[in-house]
N, C-alpha and C positions, 0 to 999 in steps of 0.2 A: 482491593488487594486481598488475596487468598492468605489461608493461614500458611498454606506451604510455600508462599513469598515472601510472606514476611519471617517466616523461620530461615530462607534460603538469603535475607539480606542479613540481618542478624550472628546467621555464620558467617557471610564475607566479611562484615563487622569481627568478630571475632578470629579469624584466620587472616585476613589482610586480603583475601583473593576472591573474586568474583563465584559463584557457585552456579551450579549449571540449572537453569529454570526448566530443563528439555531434555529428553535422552533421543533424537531426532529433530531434524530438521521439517519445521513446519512453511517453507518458502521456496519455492521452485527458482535455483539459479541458473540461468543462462550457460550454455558454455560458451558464449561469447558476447557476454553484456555491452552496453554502451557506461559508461561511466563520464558522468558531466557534474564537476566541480565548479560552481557559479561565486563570481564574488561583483557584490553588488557596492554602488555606491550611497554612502552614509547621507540620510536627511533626505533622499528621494529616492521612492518605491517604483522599483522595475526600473531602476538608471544601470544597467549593464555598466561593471567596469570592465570586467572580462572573464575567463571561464578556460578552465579546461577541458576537455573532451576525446572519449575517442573508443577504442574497443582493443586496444595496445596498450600494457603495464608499463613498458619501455619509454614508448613513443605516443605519448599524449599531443594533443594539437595546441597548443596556446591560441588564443582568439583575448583581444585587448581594444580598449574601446579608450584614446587617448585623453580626451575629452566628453564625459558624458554626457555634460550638457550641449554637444552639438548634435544634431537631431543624423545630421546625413553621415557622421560617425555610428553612432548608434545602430542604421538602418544598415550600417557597413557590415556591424558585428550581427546583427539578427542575420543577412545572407550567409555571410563564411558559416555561422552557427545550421543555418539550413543547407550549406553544401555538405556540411557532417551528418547530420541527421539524417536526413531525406536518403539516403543515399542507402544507409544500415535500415530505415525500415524496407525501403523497395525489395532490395535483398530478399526479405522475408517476404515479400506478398506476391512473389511470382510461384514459390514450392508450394501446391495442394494435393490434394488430397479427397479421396470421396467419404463423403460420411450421410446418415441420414438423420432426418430434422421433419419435425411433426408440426402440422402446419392446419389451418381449418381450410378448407374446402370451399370456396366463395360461393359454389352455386347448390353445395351439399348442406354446409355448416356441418359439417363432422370431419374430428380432426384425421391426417392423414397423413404416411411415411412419403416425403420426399427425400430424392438425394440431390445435395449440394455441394459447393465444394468449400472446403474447410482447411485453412493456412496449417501445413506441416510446423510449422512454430512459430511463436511468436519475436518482434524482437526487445527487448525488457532493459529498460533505462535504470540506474541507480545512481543516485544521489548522496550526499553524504549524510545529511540531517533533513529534521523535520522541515526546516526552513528553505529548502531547497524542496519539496512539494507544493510550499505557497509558493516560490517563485514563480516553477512550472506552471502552474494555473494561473500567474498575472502575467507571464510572457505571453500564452498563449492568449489570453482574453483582448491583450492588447494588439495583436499580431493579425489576428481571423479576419477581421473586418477592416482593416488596411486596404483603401485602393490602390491599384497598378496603375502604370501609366496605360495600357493598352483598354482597363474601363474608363475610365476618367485621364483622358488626355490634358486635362485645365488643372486636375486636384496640385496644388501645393505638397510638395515631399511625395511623390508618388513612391510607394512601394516595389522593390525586386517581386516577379511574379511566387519567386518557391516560397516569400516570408508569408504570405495567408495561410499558403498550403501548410507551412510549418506550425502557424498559429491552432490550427486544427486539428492535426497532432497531438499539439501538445496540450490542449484543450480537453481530447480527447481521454488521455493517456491520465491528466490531471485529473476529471471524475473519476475515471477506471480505479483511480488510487484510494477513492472513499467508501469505496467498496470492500467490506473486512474480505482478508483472505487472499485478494487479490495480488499475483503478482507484475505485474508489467512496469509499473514505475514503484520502486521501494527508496525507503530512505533507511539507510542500511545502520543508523542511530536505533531504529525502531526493531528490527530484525535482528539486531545483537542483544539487544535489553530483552525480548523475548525472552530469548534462548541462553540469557546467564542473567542473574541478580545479582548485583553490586550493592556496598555497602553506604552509598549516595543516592539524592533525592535519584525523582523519574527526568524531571528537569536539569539537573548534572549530568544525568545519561545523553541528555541530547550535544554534548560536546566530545564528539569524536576522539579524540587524541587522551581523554580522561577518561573515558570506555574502556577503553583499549587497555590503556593501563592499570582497570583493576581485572581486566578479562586476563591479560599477557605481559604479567608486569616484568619489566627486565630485568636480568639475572634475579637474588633472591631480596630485591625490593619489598616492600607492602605495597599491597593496590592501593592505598588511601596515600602515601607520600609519594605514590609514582601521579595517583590524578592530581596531586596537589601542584606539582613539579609542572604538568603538563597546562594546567590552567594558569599557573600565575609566573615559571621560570622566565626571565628576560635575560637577553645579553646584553654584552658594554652600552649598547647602543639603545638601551630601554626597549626592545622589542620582543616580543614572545615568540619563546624558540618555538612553540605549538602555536601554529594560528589557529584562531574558532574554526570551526566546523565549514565555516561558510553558510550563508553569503556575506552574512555581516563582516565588517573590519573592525580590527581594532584600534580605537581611540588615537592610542599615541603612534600606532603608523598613520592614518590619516592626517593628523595634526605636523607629524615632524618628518615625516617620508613623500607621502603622497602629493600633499597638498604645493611644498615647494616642486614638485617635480612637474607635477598640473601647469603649475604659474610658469615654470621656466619655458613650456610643452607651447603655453599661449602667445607669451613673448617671442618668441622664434617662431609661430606662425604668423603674429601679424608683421615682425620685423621682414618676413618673406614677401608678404601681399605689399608690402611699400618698398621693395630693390627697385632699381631705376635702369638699372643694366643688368645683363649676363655674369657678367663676373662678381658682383655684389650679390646674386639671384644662387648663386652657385654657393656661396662661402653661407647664407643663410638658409639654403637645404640643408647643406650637411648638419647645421645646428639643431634645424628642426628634426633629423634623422635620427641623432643624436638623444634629443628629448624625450622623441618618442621610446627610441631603446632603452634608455633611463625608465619607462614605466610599463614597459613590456617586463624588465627585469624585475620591478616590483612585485608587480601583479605575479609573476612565476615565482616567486618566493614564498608567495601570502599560499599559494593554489598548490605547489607541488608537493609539500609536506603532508597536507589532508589529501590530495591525490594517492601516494604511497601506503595509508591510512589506510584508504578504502579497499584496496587491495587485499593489506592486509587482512582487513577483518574479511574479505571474501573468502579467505584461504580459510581464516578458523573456521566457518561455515562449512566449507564444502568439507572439513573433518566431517563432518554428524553424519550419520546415514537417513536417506529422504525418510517421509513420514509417506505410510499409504494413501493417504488422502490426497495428498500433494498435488498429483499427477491430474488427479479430478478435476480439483480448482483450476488446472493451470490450461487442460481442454475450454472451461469456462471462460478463460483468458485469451484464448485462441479464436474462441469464436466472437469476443466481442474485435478484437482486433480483426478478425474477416468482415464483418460486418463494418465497422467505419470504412473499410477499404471497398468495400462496395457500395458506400455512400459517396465516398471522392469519386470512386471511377464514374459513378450515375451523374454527376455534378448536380447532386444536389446543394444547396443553399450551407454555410456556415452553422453551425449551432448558436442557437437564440442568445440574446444577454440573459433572459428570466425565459426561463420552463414558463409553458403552462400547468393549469391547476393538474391534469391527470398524467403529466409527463414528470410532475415533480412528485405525485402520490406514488407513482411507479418506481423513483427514485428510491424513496424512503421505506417504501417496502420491499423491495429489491436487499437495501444494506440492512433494514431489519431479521432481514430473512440469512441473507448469508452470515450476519455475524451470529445468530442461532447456531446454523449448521457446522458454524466455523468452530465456534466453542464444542461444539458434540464433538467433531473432526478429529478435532487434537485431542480430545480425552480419551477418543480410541484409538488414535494410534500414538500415544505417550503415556507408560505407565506412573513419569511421574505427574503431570496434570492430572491421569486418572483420581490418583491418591487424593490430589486438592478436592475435588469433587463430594472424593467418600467423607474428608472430613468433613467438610461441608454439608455432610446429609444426604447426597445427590446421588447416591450410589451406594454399591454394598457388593463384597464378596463375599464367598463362603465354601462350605462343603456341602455336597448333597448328602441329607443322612436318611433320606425316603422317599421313594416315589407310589403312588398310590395311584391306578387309572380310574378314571372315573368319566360319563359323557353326560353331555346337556340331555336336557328336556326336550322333547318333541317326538316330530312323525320319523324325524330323518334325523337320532343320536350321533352326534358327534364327539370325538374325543374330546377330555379336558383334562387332564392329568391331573394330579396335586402334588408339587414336587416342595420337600421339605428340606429349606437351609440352614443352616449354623454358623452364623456370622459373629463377630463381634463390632462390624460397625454398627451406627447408628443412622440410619436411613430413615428422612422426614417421610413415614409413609402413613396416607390416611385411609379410612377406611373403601375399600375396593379400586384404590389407586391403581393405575398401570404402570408397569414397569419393563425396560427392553433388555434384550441383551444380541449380542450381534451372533446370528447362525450362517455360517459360509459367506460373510459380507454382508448377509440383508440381516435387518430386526426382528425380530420374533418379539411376542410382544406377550405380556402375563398379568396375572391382576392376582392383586395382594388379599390372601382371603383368612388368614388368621395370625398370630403372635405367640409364641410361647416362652417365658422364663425357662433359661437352661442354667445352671454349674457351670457350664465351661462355654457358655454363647446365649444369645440368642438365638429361637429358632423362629423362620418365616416358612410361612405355609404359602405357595405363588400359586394361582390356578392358568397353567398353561393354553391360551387361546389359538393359537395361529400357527402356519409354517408349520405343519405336520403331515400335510397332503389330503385328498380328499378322499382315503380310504377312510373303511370302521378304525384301522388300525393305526395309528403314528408311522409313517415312515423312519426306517432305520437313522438311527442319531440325530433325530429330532427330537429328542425329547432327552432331558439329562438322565446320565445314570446315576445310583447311587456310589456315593466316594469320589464323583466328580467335583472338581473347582470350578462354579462356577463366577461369574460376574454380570452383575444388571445394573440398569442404571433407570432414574425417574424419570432423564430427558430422553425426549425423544431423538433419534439417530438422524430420520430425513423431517424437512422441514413442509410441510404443508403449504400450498398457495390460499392467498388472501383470495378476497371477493372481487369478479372479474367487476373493472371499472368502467365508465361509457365512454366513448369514443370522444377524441378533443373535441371534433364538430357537434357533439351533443352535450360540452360541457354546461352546467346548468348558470343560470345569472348570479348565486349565488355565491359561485366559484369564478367570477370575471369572465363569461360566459362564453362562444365561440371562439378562439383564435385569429384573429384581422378584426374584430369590432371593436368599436374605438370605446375607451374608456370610461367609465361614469365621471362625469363633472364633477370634482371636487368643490367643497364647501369653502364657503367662505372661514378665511381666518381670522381667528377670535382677536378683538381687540381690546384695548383698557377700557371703553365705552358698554363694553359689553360685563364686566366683570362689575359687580357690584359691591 
């Protein structure tokens, strides 16, 4: 945590009201999101109770799974859930677009402009909380590798053909999410805490309804007794007027709502399976109709309160004005979404349980790389992130109080300015450090070439390197003036690629070697004979 976070809980602390961590919005929203509110059932992971869905604030879909310990219930809700779904990405992956994309040359090896086509937008899931990200990833992991009846005619529970496809998705959509920066799937707990500090843990943050409440507290409430109200208020009936976030339920609805409703839901299906006539078959439908409705109504009690929620905070969001960078990440988001869509359409194979060794190195320097850029991102285009940075050392403003020209050594002088600043931060800077500052979008970059004690600043001596053109002379407004405000920073703006890795088929044995060779025989396991 930043000093200027923890200063900005502190005043929520002290004012009762959330404080804004962001003067812009760092998150690309939809103008027509999908929003899927999952509520799962307690003591078993990925047992769908039911979910809401849809791309309508109005008219959400309810989808309810009556029993979730029956398997062909279950496979009921994973289709309706894929006749929703499926249906909002296609949408999106027929509108292209030409764009070009640099590619190596198979018989050249030198890289080269192709044009491809590239999805005009993408279509972007949100969820309410954190916990609704893991689900996404355990539906999907569960889902991908389901057979149909049309592969395996013999398989037991054969799968609807769309639930793979959906499983893949959302698989998909699930990595995409561990990607800093990324927007396709958000959990819009994480995307409000961003963008305001609360006067509660980061782990309180992740309950919806007490977000909100120190973000939007109603009439002149405090945020701290509107989250309090929100996390623990119960009516007559012991049940919390805020339900969690989702998926989880809570306690005393499971216990004293859910659970008779379940029993009454099974009893009237099996009093069905044993009618002996029509007219007994008929009076034990309607009971089971009944029961069922009994916990479709449940489940839309627990779901549409945090449904309303989600909206909500979308609204406070779409206040902010985008941040520059925004639009960037979110092309980046486009193209990974074109690209899975052109692995479905190729038919290729599901995505693996376990990466291989250079699909996963790929992974991990991929999110180390964008959460660099992601962090640069935001501190240029947010002047209060900026500030966390300068306290931090990472940066510095100042006035230009001299500029002096000066060129390199050699055959062929080139410019090197010596621009002098008067700062009063404090920038960890060491000797011949580089330092950036942004000129028309790009970085121009300087190096730190002396210090001076001032009365009213410090003064930095920068020796201008770059982005001046390749005359004798500095191209016009390349180079600061004096009386100029400028700003630099230690981090670098774009982020560098790592070292090209060897192809899976030449992965090495040391790394679980080719892709399809069968694995090294594990060792025997140590026994009490063996321990001495």
């Amino acid at each position: 945590m930043s000093l200027i976070d923890a200063l900005a809980r502190l005043e929520a602390v002290s004012s009762g009201r959330a404080q804004p961590a962001a003067t812009v919005r760092h998150r690309h929203l939809s103008g027509r999101p999908l929003v899927f509110v999952p509520l799962t059932t307690a003591g078993e992971a990925g047992a769908p109770l039911g979910a809401l869905v849809g791309t309508d604030r109005d008219a959400p879909r309810l989808l309810v799974v009556p029993q979730p310990r029956d398997r062909d219930l279950r496979f009921a809700f994973l289709a309706e859930l894929a006749d929703v779904v499926l249906p909002y990405i296609d949408s999106y992956a027929e509108s292209v677009e030409a764009a070009e994309r640099t590619e190596t040359d198979p018989e050249t090896g030198k890289r080269v402009k192709v044009e491809v086509e590239l999805c005009a937008d993408a279509p972007q899931l949100i969820v309410p909380s954190r916990g609704g990200l893991d689900l996404v990833r355990l539906l999907g992991r569960s889902m991908r590798f389901r057979r149909t009846a049309e592969q395996e005619p013999e398989a037991p529970y054969p799968a609807p053909p769309r639930v793979p496809l959906l499983g893949r998705w959302l698989t998909h959509y699930g990595e995409r999410a561990r990607v800093p920066g990324s927007a396709l799937l958000l959990a819009l707990t994480d995307v409000l805490s961003r963008h305001w500090a609360t006067g509660q843990s980061s782990l309180e943050d992740q309950h919806l309804g007490a977000l909100l409440a120190w973000i939007d507290p109603p009439g002149d409430a405090s945020g701290a007794d509107a989250a309090r109200r929100a996390e623990l208020e119960r009516d007559a009936a012991g049940q919390l007027l805020c339900p969690p976030a989702g998926p989880a339920t809570d306690p005393a609805f499971d216990n004293k709502l859910l659970a008779p409703a379940v029993e009454r839901y099974d009893r009237a299906r099996g009093a069905l399976a044993a009618a002996e006539d029509a007219l007994a078959a008929d009076d034990r439908l309607a009971a089971l109709t009944a029961a069922e409705r009994e916990i479709r109504d449940l489940v839309e009690s627990r779901t549409r309160p945090t449904w309303d929620a989600v909206w909500r905070g979308l609204d406070l969001l779409r206040a902010l004005p985008e941040g520059a960078h925004v639009e960037e990440r979110w092309t980046r988001d486009r193209w990974s979404f074109t690209g899975h869509r052109d692995r479905v359409l190729a038919g290729e194979p599901p995505q693996p349980r376990r990466d291989d060794a250079v699909t996963a190195a790929n992974k991990l320097a991929t999110r180390e790389r964008e959460q660099a850029r992601l962090e640069a991102q935001e501190a240029l285009d947010d002047p209060l992130v900026m500030a966390g940075r300068r306290l931090a050392g990472e940066a510095f403003a100042g006035e230009v109080t001299d500029v002096v020209m000066a060129y390199s050594e050699g055959k062929r002088p080139s410019p090197r300015p010596l621009v002098t600043v008067r700062t009063d931060d404090r920038p960890h800077l060491a000797e011949r450090a580089k330092v950036y500052r942004s000129l028309g979008g790009k970085p121009q970059s300087a190096e730190f070439a002396g210090h001076e004690s001032a009365p009213d600043g410090d003064l930095l001596v920068l020796r201008i390197v770059d982005k001046m053109g390749r005359g004798k002379e500095p191209e016009p407004g390349s180079v600061p003036e004096k009386g100029d405000r400028v700003l630099f920073t230690l981090f670098e703006h774009e982020q560098r690629g790592g070292a090209k890795l060897p192809d899976p088929e030449e992965t090495p044995w040391t790394h679980g070697g080719p892709p399809g060779e069968p694995a090294a025989e594990a060792p025997d396991t140590v026994t009490e004979e063996d321990v001495l």
